[in-house]
C-alpha positions as CSV (number, residue, x, y, z in Angstrom):
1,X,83.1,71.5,80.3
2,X,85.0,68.1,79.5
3,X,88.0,67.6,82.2
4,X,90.9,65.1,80.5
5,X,90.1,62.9,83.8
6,X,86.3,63.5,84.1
7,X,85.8,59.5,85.4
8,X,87.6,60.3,88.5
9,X,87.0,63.9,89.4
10,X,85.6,64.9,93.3
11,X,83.2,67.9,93.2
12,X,84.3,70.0,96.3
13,X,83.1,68.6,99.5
14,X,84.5,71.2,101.5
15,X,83.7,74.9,101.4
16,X,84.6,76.8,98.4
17,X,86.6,79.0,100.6
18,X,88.6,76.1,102.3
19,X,89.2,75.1,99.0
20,X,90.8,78.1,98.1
21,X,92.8,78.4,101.6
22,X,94.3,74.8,100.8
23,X,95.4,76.3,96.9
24,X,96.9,79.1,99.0
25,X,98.5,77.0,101.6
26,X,99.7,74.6,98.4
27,X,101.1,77.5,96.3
28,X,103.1,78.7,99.5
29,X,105.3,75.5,98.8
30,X,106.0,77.1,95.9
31,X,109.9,76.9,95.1
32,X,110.2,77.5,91.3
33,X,108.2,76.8,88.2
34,X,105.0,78.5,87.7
35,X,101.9,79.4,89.3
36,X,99.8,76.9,87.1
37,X,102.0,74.4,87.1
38,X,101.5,74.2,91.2
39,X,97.7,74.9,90.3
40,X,97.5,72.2,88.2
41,X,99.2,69.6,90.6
42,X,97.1,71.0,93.2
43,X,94.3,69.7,91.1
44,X,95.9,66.7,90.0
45,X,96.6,65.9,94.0
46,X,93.2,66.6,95.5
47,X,91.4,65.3,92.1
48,X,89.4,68.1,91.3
49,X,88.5,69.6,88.3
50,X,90.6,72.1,86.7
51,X,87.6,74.1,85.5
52,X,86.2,74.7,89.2
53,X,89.2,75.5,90.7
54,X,90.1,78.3,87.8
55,X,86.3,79.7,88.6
56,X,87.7,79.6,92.8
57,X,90.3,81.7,91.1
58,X,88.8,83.8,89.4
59,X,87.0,85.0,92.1
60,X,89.7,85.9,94.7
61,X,91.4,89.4,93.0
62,X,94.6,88.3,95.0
63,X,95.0,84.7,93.6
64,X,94.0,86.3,90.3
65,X,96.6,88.5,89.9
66,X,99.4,86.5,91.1
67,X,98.7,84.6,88.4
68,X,98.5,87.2,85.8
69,X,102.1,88.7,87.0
70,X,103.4,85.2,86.9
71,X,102.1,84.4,82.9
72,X,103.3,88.3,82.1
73,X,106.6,86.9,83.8
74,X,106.9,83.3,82.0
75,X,106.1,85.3,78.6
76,X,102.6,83.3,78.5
77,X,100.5,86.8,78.2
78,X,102.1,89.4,76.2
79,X,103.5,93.2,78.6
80,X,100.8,95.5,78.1
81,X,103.3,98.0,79.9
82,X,106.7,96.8,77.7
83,X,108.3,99.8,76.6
84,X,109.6,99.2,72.7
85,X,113.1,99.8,72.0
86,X,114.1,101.3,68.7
């Protein structure tokens, strides 16, 4: 896949899991906003690629649905559970 900043991308040079303690210790700093805005500047920060670190995401059922509670939250993905009022 094409990153917007493929010229200046790092490919992981740690472990795939201290990667994905460091997004965990990063999202912890979390004070408001959303989940994938801290993703992205975790990303942004540590210059890897947005693409890999989704896949790291993907991966860890935890991680993954924080995120999915957080776009259900921010109106990004539409309720599946939203009760319709008459």
């Amino acid at each position: 896949m094409i990153n917007y900043k493929d010229e200046c991308v790092i490919d992981f040079k740690d472990p795939e899991e201290v990667v994905l303690k460091q997004l965990k210790a990063h999202l912890e700093l979390k004070t408001e906003g959303s989940l994938s805005d801290y993703i992205l500047d975790f990303c942004d920060l540590n210059n890897y690629r947005i693409e890999e670190v989704a896949a790291l995401i993907k991966s860890d059922k935890e991680l993954k649905t924080l995120l999915k509670q957080d776009c259900i939250f921010r109106g990004i993905f539409k309720n599946p559970n939203k009760v319709e009022k008459w």
